[in-house]
Each structure stands twice: as structure tokens, then as C-alpha cells.
C-alpha positions in Angstrom: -14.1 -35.7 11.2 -13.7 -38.0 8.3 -10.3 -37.4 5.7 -12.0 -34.5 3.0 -14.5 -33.4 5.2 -15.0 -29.3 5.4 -13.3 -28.0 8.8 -16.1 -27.6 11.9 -16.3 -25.4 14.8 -17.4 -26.8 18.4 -20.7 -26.1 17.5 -20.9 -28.2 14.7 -21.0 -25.5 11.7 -18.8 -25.8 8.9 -15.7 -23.0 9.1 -15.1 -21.1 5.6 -11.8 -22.4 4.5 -9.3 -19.3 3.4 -7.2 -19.2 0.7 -3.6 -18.1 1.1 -3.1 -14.5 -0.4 0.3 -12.5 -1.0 0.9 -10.0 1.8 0.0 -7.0 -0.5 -3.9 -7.8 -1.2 -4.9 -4.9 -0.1 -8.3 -5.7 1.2 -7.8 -9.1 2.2 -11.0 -10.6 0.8 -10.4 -14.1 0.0 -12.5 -15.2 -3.5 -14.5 -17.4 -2.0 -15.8 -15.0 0.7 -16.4 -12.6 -1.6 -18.8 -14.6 -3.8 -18.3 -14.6 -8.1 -17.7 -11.1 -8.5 -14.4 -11.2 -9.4 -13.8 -7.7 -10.2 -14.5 -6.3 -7.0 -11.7 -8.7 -5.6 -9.1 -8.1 -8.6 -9.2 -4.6 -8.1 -7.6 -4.4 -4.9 -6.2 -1.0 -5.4 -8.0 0.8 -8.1 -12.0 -0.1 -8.6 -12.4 1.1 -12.9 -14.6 0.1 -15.1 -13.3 -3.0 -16.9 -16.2 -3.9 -20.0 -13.5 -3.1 -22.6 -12.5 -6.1 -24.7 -12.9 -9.9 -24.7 -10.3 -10.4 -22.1 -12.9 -9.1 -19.8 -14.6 -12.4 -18.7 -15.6 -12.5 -15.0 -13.2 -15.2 -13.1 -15.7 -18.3 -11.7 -15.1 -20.2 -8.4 -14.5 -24.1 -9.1 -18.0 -24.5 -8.1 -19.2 -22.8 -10.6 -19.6 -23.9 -14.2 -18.6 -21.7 -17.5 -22.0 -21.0 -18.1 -23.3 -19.7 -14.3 -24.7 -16.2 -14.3 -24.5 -14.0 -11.7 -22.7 -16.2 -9.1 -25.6 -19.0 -9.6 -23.9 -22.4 -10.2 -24.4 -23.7 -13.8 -27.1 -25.9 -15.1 -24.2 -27.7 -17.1 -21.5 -29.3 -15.4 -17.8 -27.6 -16.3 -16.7 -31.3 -16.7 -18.9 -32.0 -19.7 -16.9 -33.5 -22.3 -16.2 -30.6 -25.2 -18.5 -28.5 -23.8 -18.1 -25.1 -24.7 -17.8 -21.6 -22.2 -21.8 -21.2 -23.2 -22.7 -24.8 -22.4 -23.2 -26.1 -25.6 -21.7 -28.9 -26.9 -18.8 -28.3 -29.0 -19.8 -31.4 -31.2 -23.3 -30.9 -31.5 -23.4 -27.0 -32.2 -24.6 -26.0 -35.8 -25.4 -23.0 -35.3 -23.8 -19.9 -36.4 -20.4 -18.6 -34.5 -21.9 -15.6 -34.0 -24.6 -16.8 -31.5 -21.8 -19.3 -29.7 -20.1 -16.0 -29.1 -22.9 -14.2 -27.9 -23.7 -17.4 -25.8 -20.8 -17.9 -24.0 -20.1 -14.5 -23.4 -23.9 -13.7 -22.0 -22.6 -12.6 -18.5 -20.8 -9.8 -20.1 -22.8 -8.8 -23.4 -26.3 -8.6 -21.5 -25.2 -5.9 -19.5 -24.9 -3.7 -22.6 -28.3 -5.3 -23.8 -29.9 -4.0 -20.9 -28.7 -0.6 -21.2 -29.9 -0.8 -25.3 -33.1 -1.6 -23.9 -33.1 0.7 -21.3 -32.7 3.3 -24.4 -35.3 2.1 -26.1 -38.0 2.2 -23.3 -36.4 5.7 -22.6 -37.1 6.4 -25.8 -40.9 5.3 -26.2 -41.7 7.1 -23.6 -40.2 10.4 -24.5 -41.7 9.7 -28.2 -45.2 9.5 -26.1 -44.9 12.8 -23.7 -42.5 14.7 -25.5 -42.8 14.5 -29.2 -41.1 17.4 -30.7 -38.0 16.3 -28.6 -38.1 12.7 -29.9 -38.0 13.0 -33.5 -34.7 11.3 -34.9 -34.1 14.7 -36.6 -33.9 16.6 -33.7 -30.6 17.1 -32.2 -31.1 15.6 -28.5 -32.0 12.4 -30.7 -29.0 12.9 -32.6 -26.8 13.1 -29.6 -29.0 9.9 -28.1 -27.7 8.0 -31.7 -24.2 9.1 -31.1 -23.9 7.5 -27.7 -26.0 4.5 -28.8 -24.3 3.8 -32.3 -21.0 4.1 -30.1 -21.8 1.5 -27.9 -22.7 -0.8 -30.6 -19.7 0.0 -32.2 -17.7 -0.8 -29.4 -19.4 -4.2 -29.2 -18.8 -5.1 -32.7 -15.0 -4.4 -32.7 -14.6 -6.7 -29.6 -15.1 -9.5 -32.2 -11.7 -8.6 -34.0 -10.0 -8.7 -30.7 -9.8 -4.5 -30.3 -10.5 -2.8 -27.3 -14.0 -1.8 -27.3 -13.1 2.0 -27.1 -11.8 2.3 -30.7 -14.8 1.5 -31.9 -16.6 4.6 -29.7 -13.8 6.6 -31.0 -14.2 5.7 -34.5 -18.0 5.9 -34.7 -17.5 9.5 -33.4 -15.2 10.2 -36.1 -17.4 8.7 -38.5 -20.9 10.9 -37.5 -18.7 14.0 -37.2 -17.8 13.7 -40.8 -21.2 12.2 -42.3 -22.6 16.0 -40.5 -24.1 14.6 -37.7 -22.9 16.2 -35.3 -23.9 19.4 -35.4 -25.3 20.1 -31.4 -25.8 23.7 -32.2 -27.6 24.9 -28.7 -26.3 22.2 -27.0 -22.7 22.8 -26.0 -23.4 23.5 -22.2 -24.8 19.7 -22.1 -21.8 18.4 -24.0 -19.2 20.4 -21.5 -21.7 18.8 -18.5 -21.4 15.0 -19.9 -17.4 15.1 -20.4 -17.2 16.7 -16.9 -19.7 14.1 -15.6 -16.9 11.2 -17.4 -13.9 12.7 -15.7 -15.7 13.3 -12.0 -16.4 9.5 -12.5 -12.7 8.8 -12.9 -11.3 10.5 -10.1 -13.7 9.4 -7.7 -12.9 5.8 -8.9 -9.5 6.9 -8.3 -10.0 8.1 -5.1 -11.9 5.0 -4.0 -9.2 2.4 -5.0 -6.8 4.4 -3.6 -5.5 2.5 0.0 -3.3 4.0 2.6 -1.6 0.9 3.6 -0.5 -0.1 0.3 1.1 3.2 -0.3 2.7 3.4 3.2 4.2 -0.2 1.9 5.4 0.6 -1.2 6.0 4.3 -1.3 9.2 4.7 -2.4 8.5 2.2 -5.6 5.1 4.1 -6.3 6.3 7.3 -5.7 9.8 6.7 -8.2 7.3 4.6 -10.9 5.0 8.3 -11.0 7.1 10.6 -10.9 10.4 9.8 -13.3 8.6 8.7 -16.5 5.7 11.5 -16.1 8.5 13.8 -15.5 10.3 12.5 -18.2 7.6 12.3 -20.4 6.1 15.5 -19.7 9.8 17.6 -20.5 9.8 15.0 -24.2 6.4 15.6 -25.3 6.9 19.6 -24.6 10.3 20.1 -26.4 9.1 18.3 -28.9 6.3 20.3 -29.7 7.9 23.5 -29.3 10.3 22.8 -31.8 8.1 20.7 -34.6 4.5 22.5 -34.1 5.5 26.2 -32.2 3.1 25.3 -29.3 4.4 27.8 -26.1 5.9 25.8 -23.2 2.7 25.6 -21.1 0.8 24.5 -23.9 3.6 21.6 -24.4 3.3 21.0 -21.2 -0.5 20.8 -20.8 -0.4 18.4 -23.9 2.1 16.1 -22.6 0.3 15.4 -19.5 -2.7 14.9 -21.2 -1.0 11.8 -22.8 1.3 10.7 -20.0 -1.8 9.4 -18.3 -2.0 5.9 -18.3 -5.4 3.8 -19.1 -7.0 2.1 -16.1 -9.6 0.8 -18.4 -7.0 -1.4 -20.1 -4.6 -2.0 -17.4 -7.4 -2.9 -15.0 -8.9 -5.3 -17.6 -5.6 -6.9 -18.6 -4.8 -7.1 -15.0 -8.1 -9.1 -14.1 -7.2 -12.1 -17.0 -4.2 -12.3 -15.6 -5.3 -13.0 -12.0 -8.1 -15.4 -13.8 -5.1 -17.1 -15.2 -2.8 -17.2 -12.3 0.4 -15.1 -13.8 2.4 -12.4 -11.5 0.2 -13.5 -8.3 3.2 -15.0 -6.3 5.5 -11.5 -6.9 2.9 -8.5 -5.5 3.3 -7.4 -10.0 -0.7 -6.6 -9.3 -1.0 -4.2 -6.6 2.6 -2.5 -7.3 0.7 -1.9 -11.7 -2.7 -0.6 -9.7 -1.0 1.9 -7.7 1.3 2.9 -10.3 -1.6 3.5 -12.6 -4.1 5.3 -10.0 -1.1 7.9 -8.7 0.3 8.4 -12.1 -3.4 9.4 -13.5 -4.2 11.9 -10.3 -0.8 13.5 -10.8 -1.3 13.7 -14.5 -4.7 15.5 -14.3 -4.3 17.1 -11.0 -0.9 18.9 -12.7 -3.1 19.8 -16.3 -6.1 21.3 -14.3 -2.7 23.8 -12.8 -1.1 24.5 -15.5 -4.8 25.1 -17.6 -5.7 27.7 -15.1 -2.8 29.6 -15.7 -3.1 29.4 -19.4 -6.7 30.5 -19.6 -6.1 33.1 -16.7 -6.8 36.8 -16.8 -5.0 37.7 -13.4 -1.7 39.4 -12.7 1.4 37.3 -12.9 1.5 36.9 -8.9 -2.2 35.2 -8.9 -1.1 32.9 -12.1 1.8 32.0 -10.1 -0.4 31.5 -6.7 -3.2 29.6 -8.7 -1.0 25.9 -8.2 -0.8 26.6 -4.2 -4.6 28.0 -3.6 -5.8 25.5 -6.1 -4.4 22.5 -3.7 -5.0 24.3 -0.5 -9.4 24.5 -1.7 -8.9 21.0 -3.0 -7.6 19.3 -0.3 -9.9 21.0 2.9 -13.2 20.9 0.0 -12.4 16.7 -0.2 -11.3 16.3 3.5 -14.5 18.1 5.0 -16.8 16.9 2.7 -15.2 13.3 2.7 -15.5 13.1 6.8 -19.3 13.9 6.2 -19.4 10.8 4.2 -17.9 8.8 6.4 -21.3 9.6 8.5 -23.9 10.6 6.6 -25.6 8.4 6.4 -25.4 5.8 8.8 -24.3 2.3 7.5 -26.9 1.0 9.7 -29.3 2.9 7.3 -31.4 0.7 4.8 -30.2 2.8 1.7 -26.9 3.6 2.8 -25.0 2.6 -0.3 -27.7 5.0 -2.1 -27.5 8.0 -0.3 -23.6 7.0 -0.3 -23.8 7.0 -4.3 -25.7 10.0 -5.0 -23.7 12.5 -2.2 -20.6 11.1 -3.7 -21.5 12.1 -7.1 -23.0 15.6 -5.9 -19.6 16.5 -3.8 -17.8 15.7 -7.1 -19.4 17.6 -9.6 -19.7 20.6 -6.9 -15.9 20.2 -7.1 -15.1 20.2 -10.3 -18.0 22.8 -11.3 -17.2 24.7 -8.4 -13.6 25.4 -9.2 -14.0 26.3 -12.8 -16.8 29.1 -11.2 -14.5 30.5 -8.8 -11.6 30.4 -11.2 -9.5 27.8 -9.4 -9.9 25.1 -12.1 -7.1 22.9 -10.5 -8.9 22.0 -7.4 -11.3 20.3 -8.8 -9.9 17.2 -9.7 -7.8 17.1 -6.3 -11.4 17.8 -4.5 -12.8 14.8 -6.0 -9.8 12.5 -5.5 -9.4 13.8 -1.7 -13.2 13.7 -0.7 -13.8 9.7 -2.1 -10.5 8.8 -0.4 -11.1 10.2 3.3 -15.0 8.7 2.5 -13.2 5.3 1.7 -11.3 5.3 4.6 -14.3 5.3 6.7 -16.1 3.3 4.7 -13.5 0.6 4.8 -13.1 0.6 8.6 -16.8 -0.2 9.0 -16.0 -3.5 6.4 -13.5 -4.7 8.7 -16.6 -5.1 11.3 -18.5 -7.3 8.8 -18.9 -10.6 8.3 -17.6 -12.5 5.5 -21.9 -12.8 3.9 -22.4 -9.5 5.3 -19.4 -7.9 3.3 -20.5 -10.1 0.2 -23.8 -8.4 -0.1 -22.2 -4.5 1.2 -20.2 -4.9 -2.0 -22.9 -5.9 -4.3 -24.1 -2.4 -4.0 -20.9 -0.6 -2.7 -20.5 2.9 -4.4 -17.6 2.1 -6.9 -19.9 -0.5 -8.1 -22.3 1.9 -9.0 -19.7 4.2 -10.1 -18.8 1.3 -12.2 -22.4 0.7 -13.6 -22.5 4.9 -14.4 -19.7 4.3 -16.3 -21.3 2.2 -18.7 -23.2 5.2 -19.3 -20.4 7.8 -19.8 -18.1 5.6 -21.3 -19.5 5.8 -24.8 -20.3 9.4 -24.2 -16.8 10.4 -23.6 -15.0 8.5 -26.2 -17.8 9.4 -29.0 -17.2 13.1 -28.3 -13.8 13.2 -28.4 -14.2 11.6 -31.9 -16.8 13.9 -32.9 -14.8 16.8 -33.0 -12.0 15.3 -35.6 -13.3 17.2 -38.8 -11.2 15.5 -42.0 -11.7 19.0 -43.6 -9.9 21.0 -41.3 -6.9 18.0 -40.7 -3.6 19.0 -40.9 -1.2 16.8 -42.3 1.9 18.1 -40.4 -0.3 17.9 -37.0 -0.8 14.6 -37.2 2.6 13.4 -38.3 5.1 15.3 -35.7 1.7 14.3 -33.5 2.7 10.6 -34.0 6.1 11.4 -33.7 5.1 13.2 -30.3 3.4 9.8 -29.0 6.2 7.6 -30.4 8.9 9.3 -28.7 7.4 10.0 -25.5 6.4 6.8 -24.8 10.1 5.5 -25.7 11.2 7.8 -22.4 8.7 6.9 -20.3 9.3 2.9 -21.0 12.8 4.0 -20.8 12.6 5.8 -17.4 9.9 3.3 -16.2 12.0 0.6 -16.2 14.8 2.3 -14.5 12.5 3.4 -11.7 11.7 -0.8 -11.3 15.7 -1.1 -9.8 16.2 -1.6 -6.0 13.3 -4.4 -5.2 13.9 -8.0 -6.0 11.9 -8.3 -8.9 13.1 -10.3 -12.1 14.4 -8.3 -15.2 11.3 -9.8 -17.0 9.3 -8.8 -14.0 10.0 -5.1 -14.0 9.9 -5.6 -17.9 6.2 -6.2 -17.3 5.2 -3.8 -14.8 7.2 -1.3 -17.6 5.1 -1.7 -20.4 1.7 -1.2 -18.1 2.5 2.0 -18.0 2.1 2.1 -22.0 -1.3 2.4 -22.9 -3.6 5.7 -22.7 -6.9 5.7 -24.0 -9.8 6.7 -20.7 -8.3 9.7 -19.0 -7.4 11.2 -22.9 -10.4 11.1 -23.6 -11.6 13.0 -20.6 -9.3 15.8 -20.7 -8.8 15.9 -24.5 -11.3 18.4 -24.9 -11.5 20.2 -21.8 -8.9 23.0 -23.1 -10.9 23.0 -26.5 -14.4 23.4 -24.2 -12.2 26.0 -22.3 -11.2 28.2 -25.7 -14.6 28.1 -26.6 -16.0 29.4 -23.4 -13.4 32.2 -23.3 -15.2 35.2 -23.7 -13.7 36.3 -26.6 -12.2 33.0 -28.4 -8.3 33.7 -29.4 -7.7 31.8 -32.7 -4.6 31.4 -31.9 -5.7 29.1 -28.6 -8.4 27.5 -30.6 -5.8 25.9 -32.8 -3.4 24.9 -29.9 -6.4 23.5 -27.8 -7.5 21.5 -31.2 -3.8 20.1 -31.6 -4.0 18.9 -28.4 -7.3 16.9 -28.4 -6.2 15.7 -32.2 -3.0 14.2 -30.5 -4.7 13.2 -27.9 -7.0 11.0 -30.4 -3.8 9.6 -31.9 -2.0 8.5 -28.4 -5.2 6.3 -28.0 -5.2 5.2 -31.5 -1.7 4.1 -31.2 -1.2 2.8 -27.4 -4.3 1.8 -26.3 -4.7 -2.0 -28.6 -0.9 -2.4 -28.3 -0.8 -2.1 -25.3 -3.5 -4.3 -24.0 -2.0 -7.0 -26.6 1.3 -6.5 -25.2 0.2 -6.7 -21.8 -2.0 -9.9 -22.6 0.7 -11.6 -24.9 4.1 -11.2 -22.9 2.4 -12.2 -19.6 2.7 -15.7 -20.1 6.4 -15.5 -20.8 7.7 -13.2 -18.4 5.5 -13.7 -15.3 5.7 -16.4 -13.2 2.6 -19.2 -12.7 1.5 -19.9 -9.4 -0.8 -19.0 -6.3 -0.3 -16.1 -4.4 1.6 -17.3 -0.9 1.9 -14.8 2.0 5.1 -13.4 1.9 7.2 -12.1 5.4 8.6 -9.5 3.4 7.2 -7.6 0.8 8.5 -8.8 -2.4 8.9 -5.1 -4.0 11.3 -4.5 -1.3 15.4 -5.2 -1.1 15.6 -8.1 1.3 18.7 -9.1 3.1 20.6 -11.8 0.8 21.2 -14.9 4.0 22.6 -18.2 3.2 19.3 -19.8 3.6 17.3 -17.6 1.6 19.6 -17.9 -1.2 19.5 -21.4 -1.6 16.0 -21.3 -1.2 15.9 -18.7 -4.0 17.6 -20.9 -6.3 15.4 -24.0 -5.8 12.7 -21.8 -7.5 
């Protein structure tokens, strides 16, 4: 074999070479195996959506040139003196910035072309066999606008460097208050396409959720959920019992609505730093996933408890029993239905991933519609999480059997990246009706200034209590600094469960004024704890990173680096050479 020449086997074929990985990458799929897609890999614990600002650019192999779509290598070498990211020369360009934007961002932009166009053939065709329904006046076309104008609005705010979100949000505001969005007849759809947003987040949840990882870093997971929720929670609900009268359970309800961190942002932020090399070397990536995914299925697992007992008409023994029976029909509704998947159908099937997709959908919506029906409103969300993680356990044992081109193209059409595609879909749809219901007529000043003051404060404790939980690994004070303020943002799950008690109110069947004004507090402050966290925090994340994470490669590790390790005499001068 000649010096620089790729490693053979005895037969003659070239051997994939392997990168080195830190000991907690979850699945273990070098980047090279697993082809461009560097969002499946990134994602080792937690597969979200991650189309939210322009930090979201798809990491390339060194093979592959700035402007290669789609894993296909560039027609324009990367080397090309100033080239720019869309293949154009920097020095011969005239055209408008605009399009050199567009250009160089093409991977990620026509994604959300398609889907305009996807509208707009949807459209034609309704306009053809359905007429009376496809009139712009008519309020199904007036919901279609809603989600449309969102998305575009989310596009155009990308260009000031905001998170794509705020624009939905905004735009929602904006139709509510122009009298758009009137859906008089309708509400039964809306209630159906926020449900359909949150089932899609907790079976993401579910899915990125691994065994090993948590068996691994328990104790560090477990402290990071659990003492600034707690902490947060107890804040946000003192607070508003003394500055806006809301009853204990209703302070409670609200606060975990906004202790819920984003995995849009953190997710997003997470994969430019991984493109870029920072906090790969100190297992900072897999310990922020985790955190994330357990503190959101705690946060909303806990709000679908304590929303049942608000809204229930029972005794006082079945309020109290709703918590225990609620996790009890959850967990044996996701365990029995998540063995089935594991099954059904065989991954030996030609449309496995399919089938896969669509019963994975159908056994979350049967759990979350399922539990408001019987009552039991708190299993839902514990259904969904439990039934995609005993699926994914399955699912990931017939991976290890794979090859490394046969896991390449099992991933191109796993479920969470369909989940991930849906949530193109329902991504606009959530945000823009959680703006639509803030009515400037009805706004209360007081509400939205002890709201703020609600946000402000309880994220101070839970940065506060975050970083103490950071204590007992070997992690730098900058380090645990950084994995602190990850836990800052909320924006996605906010604007899933926002509304639900507002939806809930209404549905009651006869609607108590007095819990129509507490649910609309809640879903108002939940508008300003995305208003306020959600840029910040993805510009803090994306600004400190440089500065307090280390630059490197990620190196296997004998210990895990989250853990105390023995102090020896070796180790310690080895520590210092670094």
C-alpha cells in the first residue's frame, strides 16, 4: 500500500475509515457513514425540528463543496478563490444581496419553497372541485393564509438574524388584530391542529430519548430537570399569586408552561456548534440534549396533571387519584402499543418506515385524544412519550444489524425524519395560533407587566439553580456556564400548551369567566416568555460559545467526562498540559 492510500481489506476493497467520537455519541454513527445529513447525526439524543434561523445550515463532509445539495458533491470546488457559500464569485457578483442569500442558502430555503408550492397546487385544485370552499373570503382560506403568511413571515425575519418563530408569532398577532381571524365554526379544527403540534413534540421526544445515555449520566440529568423546574415552577407560582390573584394550581400550571425549554433553538444552536467544532471534546452536547428532552416531558407531563385537576368535576379523592391513574394508563397505553411497533410491520417490509410513520402518529393522537375523552388528560402526553420510546428501542436494535450504506438510506426515511418534515407543516400552525388569540383590545396593562416580571424572575432561579445542579463532574466553570444558559430559551413547547387550558375553558360546558381570564393570562404570558427568551437565548447560546467552550475534535474518553474522576498524579499533569 502506497503512503496516503485509503486502508484495504484482504480482498482488496477499500475499508471506511472512522472518525474518533467522544464516548457519549449516543448512536455511534460516524459523519462519514452517515452521509451529508448532518442533522440526523447532531441530534444524538433528541431528533427536533431545527429550520429556525440562519444558524441552521446543514454541516458538509470535506468532499463536499459549499454549494452541494442534498449530499451531491458541488459543481464548484470549495477551494475556489473568493468564492462565496452559493458558488458565486465574490468578485464577480452584481447582483442583488438578496438573491446571494437566497443562493447560498438554497439547501435550506427550498424546502419551505416546496411546501409554498405544495400550497399552491393544493390550492388550484380545491379552487377547481370545491369552489365555495376556496374563495379567499371564506374562513378555511382564511386559516390556509394564516399558516401561509406565517411561514413567510418566518422566512423574512431570518434576514435580521431572529429566530424564524417570532415572525409566526407576530404575523398571528398581526391578522388577529386586522379581524382576520375570526374561525367562527371552526374551533374543533383549531383544537385538532395544536393537538396534532404537541403529539409531534413528544413523540420527537420520545424518539431522541436513549436508555444508555441516561443510564450514564443520570444523576447529572436527573439534578439538571428537576432543581431549576422545581425551582422555577414554586417562583413563577408565588409570584403570580401575589401580583395577579391566580389560585396556586393555576400558578403552578402557568409556570410549567414556561419552565419548558425550546428544543427548536437548543437543537439548532447545538448543530452550528458541532459544525464549528466547540464543546465536542467535553460530552457539553449530549449532557444539553438530555437536559432539554427530560426537562420538556416533565414540564408537560406535570401541566397535563395538574390541568385535569383544575378542570375536574369529580370528588376530591378522584382529583387527588387523577396524577397516579393518569401515569398508570400512560405508561401500559405507550408500552403495549410501543412493543407492537417494534413489530408491526416487519423491517424487512418494503414500506416499513411508512407504516412505521403513520401508526406512530395514529397511537399518538389516540393518546392524547383518548385521555381528554375518558377524562384522564395527563396520560396523554406520557402515552406518546412511552409508546415512541419502547418503539425506538426496537427500532434501534435492528440499526445495530445494518450496514453502514444500509443505515444511511434506513435514516433517510426513518420516522423522526418524517416527524421532522410534519413539523414543517405544524410549525407555523402552532406559533400563528397562539398569536392569533392576543386581541390589543382586551390587553391588560398590569398582565403583561407583572407577566414580564414573572418571566424575568423565573428565569433568574432557574439559571441560578441550573448552574448549581452543574457541580460534582469535571466540567470547567465556563463549561457548566454554557450548559446553564441552554436551559434559557422557551419558545416550541409554549406554544403548544399555551392555549390548551384556554381551548379547555372553552370547551367546559358552561365557561366560568373567571377561568377564561386565568387560562388567557396564561397563554398571554406564555407569548411574552417566547418574546423575551427565545432570540436571547439562541444569541447567547451562539455568541458565548466561542469563548467558553473549548475547540477541538471529539476523542474517546475512558471515563465519561460529566463524571468525578479520581484526581492521580498522572492525570493531573496531563490535565494541566491542556
Amino acid at each position: 500500500m502506497t503512503q496516503g492510500a485509503a486502508p484495504q481489506d484482504s480482498q482488496g476493497d477499500i475499508l471506511p475509515t472512522r472518525p474518533l467520537h467522544t464516548k457519549l455519541d449516543i448512536q455511534k454513527i460516524p459523519e462519514d457513514e452517515a452521509g451529508a445529513d448532518a442533522t440526523q447525526n447532531a441530534a444524538t439524543i433528541i431528533l427536533t425540528p431545527t429550520s429556525l434561523n440562519l444558524t441552521n445550515t446543514t454541516a458538509q463532509n470535506s468532499n463536499y463543496g459549499p454549494g452541494s445539495v442534498s449530499g451531491y458533491p458541488a459543481t464548484t470546488p470549495a477551494t475556489t478563490p473568493n468564492a462565496t457559500p452559493g458558488g458565486v464569485r465574490g468578485d464577480e457578483y452584481k447582483g442583488p444581496k438578496w438573491w446571494l442569500y437566497i443562493r447560498s442558502h438554497w439547501v435550506n430555503t427550498s424546502e419551505l419553497v416546496a411546501l409554498l408550492a405544495i400550497f399552491l397546487g393544493l390550492w388550484a385544485m380545491g379552487w377547481v372541485l370545491l369552489p365555495e370552499y376556496s374563495q379567499p373570503p371564506t374562513v378555511i382560506m382564511r386559516i390556509a393564509f394564516l399558516f401561509v403568511g406565517a411561514q413567510i413571515s418566518g422566512i423574512l425575519v431570518t434576514f435580521v438574524h431572529l429566530p424564524d418563530m417570532l415572525g409566526m408569532l407576530f404575523f398571528g398577532v398581526l391578522y388577529a388584530n386586522l379581524g382576520l381571524a375570526n374561525f367562527e365554526g371552526y374551533q374543533k379544527f383549531e383544537l385538532f391542529l395544536r393537538e396534532m403540534a404537541l403529539i409531534n413534540i413528544m413523540l420527537l421526544a420520545g424518539l431522541g430519548l436513549d436508555g444508555d445515555a441516561f443510564k450514564r449520566l443520570w444523576f447529572m440529568i436527573l439534578r439538571l430537570t428537576l432543581l431549576p423546574t422545581i425551582v422555577e415552577v414554586a417562583a413563577i407560582a408565588g409570584l403570580a399569586n401575589l401580583t395577579l390573584s391566580m389560585p396556586w394550581l393555576w400558578g403552578i400550571a402557568l409556570g410549567l408552561v414556561i419552565t419548558a425549554v425550546s428544543p427548536n433553538v437548543v437543537v439548532t444552536v447545538m448543530l452550528k456548534l458541532k459544525e464549528d467544532r466547540l464543546g465536542l471534546n467535553s460530552g457539553i452536547h449530549t449532557l444539553i440534549y438530555a437536559m432539554t428532552t427530560c426537562n420538556d416531558v416533565v414540564a408537560i407531563f406535570m401541566f397535563g396533571v395538574i390541568i385535569s385537576v383544575i378542570f375536574s368535576t369529580t370528588s376530591l379523592t378522584q382529583q387527588v387519584l387523577q396524577g397516579p391513574i393518569g401515569i398508570g394508563i400512560g405508561l401500559v397505553f405507550g408500552y403495549l402499543y410501543g412493543s407492537m411497533l417494534q413489530y408491526l410491520p416487519s423491517r424487512n417490509a418494503t414500506y416499513a418506515n411508512g407504516l412505521r410513520f403513520v401508526l406512530t402518529i395514529l397511537g399518538g393522537t389516540i393518546s392524547v385524544m383518548g385521555s381528554r375523552v375518558i377524562g384522564y388528560t395527563s396520560a396523554g402526553a406520557l402515552g406518546c412519550v412511552t409508546t415512541a420510546f419502547i418503539a425506538r428501542i426496537g427500532w434501534r436494535r435492528e440499526e445495530a444489524r445494518l450496514t453502514a450504506q444500509q443505515l444511511q438510506a434506513q435514516q433517510i426515511a426513518s420516522v423522526p425524519k418524517r416527524l421532522d418534515l410534519m413539523w414543517k407543516f405544524l410549525k407555523p400552525v402552532s406559533f400563528a395560533l397562539i398569536g392569533k388569540e392576543i386581541n390589543f383590545n382586551v390587553l391588560q396593562g398590569h398582565v403583561i407587566g407583572y407577566g414580564a416580571l414573572l418571566v424575568l424572575v423565573g428565569s433568574l432561579f432557574r439559571l441560578a439553580f441550573a448552574y448549581l445542579s452543574t457541580y460534582g463532574g469535571n466540567l470547567s466553570r465556563k463549561e457548566r456556564a454554557y450548559i446553564t444558559i441552554s436551559g434559557f430559551p422557551k419558545a416550541t413547547v409554549q406554544a403548544a400548551l399555551g392555549p390548551v387550558a384556554l381551548d379547555m375553558a372553552r370547551a367546559a360546558s358552561v365557561a366560568s369567566p373567571e377561568q377564561l381570564a386565568l387560562a388567557g393570562n396564561v397563554l398571554i404570558i406564555s407569548v411574552l416568555a417566547i418574546i423575551f427568551t427565545a432570540p436571547l437565548g439562541a444569541i447567547l447560546m451562539l455568541r458565548l460559545a466561542p469563548y467558553w467552550l473549548k475547540h477541538g475534535d471529539a476523542v474517546e474518553a475512558v471515563d465519561s467526562p460529566t463524571t468525578p474522576i479520581a484526581p492521580t498524579l498522572g492525570s493531573t499533569n496531563s490535565s494541566k498540559g491542556t
